[in-house]
C-alpha positions in Angstrom: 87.2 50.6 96.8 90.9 52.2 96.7 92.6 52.5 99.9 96.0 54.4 100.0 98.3 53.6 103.3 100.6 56.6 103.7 103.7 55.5 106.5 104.8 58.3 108.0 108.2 57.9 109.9 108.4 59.8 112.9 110.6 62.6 112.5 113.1 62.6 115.8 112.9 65.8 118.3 115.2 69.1 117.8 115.5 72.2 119.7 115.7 74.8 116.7 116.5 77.6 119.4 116.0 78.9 122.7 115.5 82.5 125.0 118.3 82.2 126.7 121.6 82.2 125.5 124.6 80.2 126.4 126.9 82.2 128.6 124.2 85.0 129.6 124.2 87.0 132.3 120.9 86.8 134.3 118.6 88.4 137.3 115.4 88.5 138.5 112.6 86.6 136.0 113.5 84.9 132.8 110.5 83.8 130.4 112.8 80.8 128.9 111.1 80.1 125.7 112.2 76.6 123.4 111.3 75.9 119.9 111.1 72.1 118.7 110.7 70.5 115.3 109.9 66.9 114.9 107.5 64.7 116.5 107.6 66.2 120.4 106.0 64.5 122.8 107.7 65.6 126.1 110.0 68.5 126.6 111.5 68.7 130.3 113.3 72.0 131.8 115.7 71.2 134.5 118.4 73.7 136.4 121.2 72.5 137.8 120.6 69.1 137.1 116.8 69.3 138.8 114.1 68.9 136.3 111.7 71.9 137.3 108.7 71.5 134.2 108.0 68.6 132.3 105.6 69.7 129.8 103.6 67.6 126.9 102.7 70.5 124.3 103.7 73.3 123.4 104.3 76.1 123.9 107.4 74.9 125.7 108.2 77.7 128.4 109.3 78.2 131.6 109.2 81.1 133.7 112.3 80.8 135.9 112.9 83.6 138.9 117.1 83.8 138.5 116.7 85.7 141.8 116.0 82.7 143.6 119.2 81.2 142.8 122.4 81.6 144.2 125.1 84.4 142.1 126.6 82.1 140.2 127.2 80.4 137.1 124.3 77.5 136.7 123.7 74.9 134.1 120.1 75.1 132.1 118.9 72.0 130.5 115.9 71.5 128.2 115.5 68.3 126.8 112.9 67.1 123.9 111.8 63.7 123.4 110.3 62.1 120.5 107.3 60.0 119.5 110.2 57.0 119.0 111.7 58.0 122.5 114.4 59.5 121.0 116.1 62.3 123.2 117.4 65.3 122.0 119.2 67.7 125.0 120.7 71.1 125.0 122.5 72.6 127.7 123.2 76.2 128.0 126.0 77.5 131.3 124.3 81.3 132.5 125.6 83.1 135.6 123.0 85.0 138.3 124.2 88.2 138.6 124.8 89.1 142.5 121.8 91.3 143.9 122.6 95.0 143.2 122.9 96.8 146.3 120.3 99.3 147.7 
């Protein structure tokens, strides 16, 4: 019998892109989308500093209501960790656009 023994090395966690865009202006629903390479196994979307979705497959998305945050410029975090607890993060600076008036 021939037995081959392949080691794999975990490849470490990347965000290749994301929805949003770093210095966008926002309102009302955003569907904030993240790719990932590597070997994923947590990705965790956070506002402000306030982690709002931990999730442990893809498709990593959250759907974020801008309107329920104050006009303002606000930091969005996503951050991807791998098999080897390797942490990759990406922070991106949007402002809420004020509530039109009606």
């Amino acid at each position: 019998m021939h037995v081959d023994v392949v080691n794999k090395t975990a490849q470490p966690a990347t965000i290749v892109s994301d929805s949003l865009v770093d210095g966008q202006t926002l309102s009302g629903p955003q569907h904030w989308l993240v790719a990932t390479s590597g070997s994923v196994t947590s990705v965790v979307f956070s506002i402000d500093g306030l982690p709002q979705l931990t999730l442990v497959r893809g498709p990593y998305a959250y759907d974020w209501d801008a309107a329920s945050y104050t006009a303002g410029t606000h930091q969005l975090t996503v951050q991807a960790t791998g098999l080897a607890g390797d942490v990759t993060t990406q922070t991106l600076t949007v402002t809420v656009a004020a509530p039109s008036a009606q």
